[in-house]
N, C-alpha and C positions, 0 to 999 in steps of 0.2 A: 505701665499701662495695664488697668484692669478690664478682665472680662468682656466687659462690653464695648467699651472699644479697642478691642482687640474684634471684635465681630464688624465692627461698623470700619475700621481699618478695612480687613481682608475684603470683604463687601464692595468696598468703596473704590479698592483697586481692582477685583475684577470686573465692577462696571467700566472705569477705565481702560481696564487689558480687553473689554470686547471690542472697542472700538479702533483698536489699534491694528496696523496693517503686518508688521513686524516680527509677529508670531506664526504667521502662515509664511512668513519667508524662508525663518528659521525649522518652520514645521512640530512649535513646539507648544502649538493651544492646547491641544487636550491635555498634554501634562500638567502644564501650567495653573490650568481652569480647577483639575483635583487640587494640587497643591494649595492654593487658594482656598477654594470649598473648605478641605477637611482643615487648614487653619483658623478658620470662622468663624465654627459651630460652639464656639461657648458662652456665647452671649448677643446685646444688640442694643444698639447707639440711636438717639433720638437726631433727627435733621430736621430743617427747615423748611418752609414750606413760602416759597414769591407766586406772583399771581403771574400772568404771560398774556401777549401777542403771542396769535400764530401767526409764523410768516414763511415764506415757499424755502424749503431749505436749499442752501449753496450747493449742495451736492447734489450731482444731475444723473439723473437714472435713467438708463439706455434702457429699460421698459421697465413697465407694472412689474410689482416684487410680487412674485404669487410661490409658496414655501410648497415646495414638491411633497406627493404621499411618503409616509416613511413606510422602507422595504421593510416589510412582515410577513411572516409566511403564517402558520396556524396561531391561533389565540393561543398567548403566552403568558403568564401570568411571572414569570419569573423579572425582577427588577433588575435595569444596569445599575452600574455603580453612580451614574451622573443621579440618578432617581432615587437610589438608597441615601446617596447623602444630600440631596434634596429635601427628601422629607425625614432625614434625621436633626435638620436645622428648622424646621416648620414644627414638625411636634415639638422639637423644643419651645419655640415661638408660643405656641398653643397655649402649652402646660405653662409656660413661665410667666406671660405676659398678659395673652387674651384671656384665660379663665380667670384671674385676679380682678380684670376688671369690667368682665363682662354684668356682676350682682349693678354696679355701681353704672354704668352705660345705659343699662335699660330701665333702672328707675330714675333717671336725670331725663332719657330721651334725648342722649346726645350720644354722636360718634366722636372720641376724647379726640385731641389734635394732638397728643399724647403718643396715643398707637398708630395714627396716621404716619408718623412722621417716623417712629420706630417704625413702620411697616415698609415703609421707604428705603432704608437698608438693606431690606432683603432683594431687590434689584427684581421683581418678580416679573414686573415688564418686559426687561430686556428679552425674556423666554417669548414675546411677543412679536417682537421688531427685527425685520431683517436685519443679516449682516451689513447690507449697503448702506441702510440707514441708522447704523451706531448701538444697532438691537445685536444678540448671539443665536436668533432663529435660522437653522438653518434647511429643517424640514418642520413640516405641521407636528404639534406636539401635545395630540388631546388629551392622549392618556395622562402624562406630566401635567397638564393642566387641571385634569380631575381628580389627580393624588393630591394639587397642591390644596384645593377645593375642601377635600375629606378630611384631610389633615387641619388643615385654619380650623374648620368647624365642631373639632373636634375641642375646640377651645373656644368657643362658643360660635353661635350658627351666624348670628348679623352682624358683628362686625367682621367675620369671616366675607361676608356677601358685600359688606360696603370694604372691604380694603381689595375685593376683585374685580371689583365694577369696572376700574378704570383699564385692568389690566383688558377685559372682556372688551368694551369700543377698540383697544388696541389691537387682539386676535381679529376682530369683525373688520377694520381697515386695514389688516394684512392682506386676509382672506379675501375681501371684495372690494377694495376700493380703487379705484381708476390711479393712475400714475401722477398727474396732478393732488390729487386727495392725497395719496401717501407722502409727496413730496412735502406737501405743504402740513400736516398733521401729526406722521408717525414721526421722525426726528424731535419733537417734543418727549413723546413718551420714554425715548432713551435718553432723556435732560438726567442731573442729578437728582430733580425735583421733578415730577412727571406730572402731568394737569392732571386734576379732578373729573373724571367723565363717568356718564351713567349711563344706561337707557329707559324709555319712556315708550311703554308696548299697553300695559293693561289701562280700561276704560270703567269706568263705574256704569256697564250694563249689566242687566240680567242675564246671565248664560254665557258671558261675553266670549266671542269666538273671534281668534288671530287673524283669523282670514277675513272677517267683517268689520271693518273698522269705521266707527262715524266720524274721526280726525280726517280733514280730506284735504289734498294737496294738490294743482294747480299750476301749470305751469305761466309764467310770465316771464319775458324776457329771456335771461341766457340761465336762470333757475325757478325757484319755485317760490311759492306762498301756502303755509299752513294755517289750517284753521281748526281751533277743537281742545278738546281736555284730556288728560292724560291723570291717572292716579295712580298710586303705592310708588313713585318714582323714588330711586333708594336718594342718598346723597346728593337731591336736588339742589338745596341751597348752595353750597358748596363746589357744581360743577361747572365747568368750564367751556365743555361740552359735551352734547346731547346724540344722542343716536335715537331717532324717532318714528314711530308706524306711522303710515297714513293712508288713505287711499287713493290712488292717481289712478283715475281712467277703469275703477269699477276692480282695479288690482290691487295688492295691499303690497308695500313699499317700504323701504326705511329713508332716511331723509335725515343730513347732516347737520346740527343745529348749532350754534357755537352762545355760550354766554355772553347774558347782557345783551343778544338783540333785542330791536325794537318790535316790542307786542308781545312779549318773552315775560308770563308773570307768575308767581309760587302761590299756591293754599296752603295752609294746613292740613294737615290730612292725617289724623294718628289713627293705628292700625292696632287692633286686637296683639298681635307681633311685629318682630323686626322694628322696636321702638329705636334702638342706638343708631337704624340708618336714615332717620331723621326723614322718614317719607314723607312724600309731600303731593299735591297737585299741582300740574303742568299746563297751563291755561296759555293756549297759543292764538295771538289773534293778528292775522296778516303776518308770519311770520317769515322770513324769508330762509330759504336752506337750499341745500342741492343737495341731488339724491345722490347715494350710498353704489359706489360701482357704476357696472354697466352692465353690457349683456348675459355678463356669467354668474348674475347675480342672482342665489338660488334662497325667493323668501321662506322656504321648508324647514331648508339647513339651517338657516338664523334660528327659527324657531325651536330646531330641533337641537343645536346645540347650544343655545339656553336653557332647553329642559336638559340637558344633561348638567348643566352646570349646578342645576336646585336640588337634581339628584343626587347628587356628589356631596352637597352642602350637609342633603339629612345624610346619606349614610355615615357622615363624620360624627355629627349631631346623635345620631341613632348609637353609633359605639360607645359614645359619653354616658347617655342613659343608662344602656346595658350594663358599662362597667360602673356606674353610680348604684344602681339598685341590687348589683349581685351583693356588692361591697356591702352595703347597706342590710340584703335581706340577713347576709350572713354573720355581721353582726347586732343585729337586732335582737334582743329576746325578749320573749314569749311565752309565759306559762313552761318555765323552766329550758327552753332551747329554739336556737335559733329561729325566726320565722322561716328561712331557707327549707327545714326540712319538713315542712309542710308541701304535701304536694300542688299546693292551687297555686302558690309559689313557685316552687321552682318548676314546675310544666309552664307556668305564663314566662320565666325567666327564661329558657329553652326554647319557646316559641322566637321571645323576641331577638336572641343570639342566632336564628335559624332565620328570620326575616332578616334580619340586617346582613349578614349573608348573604343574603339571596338578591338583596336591591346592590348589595357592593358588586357580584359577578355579571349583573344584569347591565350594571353603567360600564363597569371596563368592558365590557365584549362591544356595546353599543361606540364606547370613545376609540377601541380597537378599529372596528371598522371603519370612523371616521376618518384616524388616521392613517390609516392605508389608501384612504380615497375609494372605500367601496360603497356601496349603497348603505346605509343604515335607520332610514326612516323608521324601520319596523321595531326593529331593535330598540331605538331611542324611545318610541311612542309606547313601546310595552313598559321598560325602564319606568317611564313619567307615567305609568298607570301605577305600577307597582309599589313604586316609591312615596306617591299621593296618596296612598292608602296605606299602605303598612308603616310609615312614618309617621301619621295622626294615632294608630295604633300603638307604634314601641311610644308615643309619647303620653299616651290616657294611659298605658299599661305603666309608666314608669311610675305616673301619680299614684297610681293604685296600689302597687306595692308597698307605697312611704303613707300610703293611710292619711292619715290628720297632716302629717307633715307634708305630702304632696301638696296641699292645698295653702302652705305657706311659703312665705319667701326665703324663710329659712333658708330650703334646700332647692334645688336650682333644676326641679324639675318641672314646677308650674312655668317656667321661664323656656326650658325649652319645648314643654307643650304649645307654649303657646307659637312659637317661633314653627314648630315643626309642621302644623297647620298650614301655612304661607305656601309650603308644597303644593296641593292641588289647587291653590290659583292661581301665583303667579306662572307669567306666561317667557318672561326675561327678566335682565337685570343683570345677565351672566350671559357670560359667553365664551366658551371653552374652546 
């Protein structure tokens, strides 16, 4: 057995061992779950990918799964051992898999079914879906969510974004969805093969603002009816289902959409970045859906931990840069020695090692709070300022260091200029 499946083996039985009852009798998960993990990590297996029916699952839930705050006392920066070897299997993923084929994704304008199906392996949903329902969530897990975020992106930034989308609708129907919606929706995500899901939040307005949306929704009957356009939707074509804004009664709303209904149509829509997640427009007319939760359904925190999800994206994306143009400046020469020791150099190289920094401590304190269940609005919104800004920067700054080469495809930094742009607009897409 080589390498990689030997990865897609270990993988493939721990998705198996979450769902099993057996180990909590014995009292022997946690061990187990290591053992597994650290057998894993040296490679990863391509699977299959079948289309679905959703349908109410057999297993009956004595209420809504809603995943408790994890106890934390002050901001910690120190990882456990579940999270060290979490993303010691993900930067592998990164390095091995996504930067190879991220040159080739974004001048095709296709998300490979390649990486999809090798991304499928790494079980990343389960980190999503309650224990009741065949997932291994057993509290909220933002921070894990935006190491796994920083890390994919660090191997390139959009198909990092299209291989979390679906994980993202999976946290957002943990988080808020009524007892029927989980029953009937999350038990897919924990399948071997997990549906394709996206969301559909930004509008081609000027200025466009979350909380004003011209998509308007409608009640009829015992659900709704949408109406309206949606643009930059990542893995449109391909998804199964939808998680959609709209506005209901002058309030902005999400709203469940599933593939294939009727009045449910795609544009083209190619985008300056994020070409591999195959964006697309969302042309909804009379569309039928039901809305996302019930009463404790806070549309801030959607928005707010989607922006942390973009942030998470560059600061991965931002450490790639960093360690591409130090690599670079320092072997580059120059009128006899490196460009590095040149001060215009390496002071802009020190800034951007000092910003990337600063956006990485700014999202974990913001994802800290969330999962503890404290307020974090402020924290998030500073984060999504920070990160929109000094991520178009590490990325104009990385072109500028590689000179004539930045501005070729050569090297892989007009690529993620242009991706790391997508920051200060989009609004979701992620959901951590």
């Amino acid at each position: 057995m080589n390498a990689n499946e030997m990865q897609g083996f270990g993988l493939n039985m721990l998705n198996r061992f979450a769902s099993s009852h057996w180990p909590d009798t014995l009292k022997v998960r946690k061990s187990f779950e290591k053992l597994l993990y650290t057998g894993s990590r040296t490679g990863f297996q391509l699977a299959g990918a079948v289309a679905r029916q959703f349908s109410k699952s057999s297993t009956k839930l004595d209420a809504t799964q809603r995943l408790p705050a994890a106890a934390k006392g002050l901001f910690d920066l120190g990882l456990s051992d579940e999270q060290q070897m979490m993303r010691d299997t993900l930067q592998r993923f990164a390095r091995d898999v996504l930067r190879p084929a991220a040159h080739a994704a974004d001048h095709d304008a296709v998300f490979p079914a390649a990486i999809r199906t090798q991304a499928l392996e790494l079980g990343l949903n389960f980190y999503a879906v309650p224990e009741a329902l065949g997932g291994m969530a057993a509290e909220q897990s933002v921070v894990s969510n935006v190491l796994m975020a920083e890390d994919l992106a660090y191997g390139d930034f959009t198909l990092a974004a299209s291989i979390l989308a679906p994980m993202g609708v999976a946290n957002a129907l943990t988080r808020w969805g009524t007892q029927a919606q989980q029953e009937k929706y999350l038990p897919a995500f924990a399948e071997e093969i997990p549906p394709a899901a996206t969301f559909a939040l930004s509008e081609a307005t000027p200025a466009f603002n979350p909380l004003q949306l011209k998509t308007t929704a409608r009640s009829e009957g015992s659900g709704y009816v949408l109406n309206g356009e949606k643009t930059l939707v990542l893995i449109a074509r391909a998804a199964e289902l939808f998680l959609v804004a709209a506005q209901l009664d002058g309030k902005a709303a999400v709203f469940i959409v599933e593939g294939g209904s009727p009045g449910l149509s795609f544009l083209e829509d190619p985008a300056m970045g994020l070409k591999a997640a195959e964006t697309m427009k969302l042309r909804l007319e009379n569309v039928r859906a039901e809305k996302l939760g019930d009463a404790d359904f806070d549309y801030q925190a959607f928005l707010d931990l989607g922006a942390l999800g973009w942030c998470a994206l560059a600061v991965g994306t931002c450490q790639s840069v960093l360690d591409y143009v130090a690599t670079y400046a320092n072997d580059r020469i120059a009128f006899g020695e490196p460009i590095s020791h040149r001060q215009s150099v390496a002071f802009m190289i020190a800034d951007m090692a000092i910003e990337t920094d600063a956006m990485r401590i700014m999202v974990w304190r913001a994802a800290a709070l969330a999962e503890a269940g404290k307020p974090f609005h402020r924290e998030a919104y500073l984060a999504r300022l920070l990160c929109g800004e000094k991520a178009m920067k590490t990325g104009n700054d990385g072109v500028q260091i590689l000179g004539g080469h930045g501005f070729t495809k050569e090297h892989p930094a007009e690529r993620w200029y242009r991706d790391l742009r997508s920051v200060a607009v989009m609004h979701s897409g992620l959901h951590v």
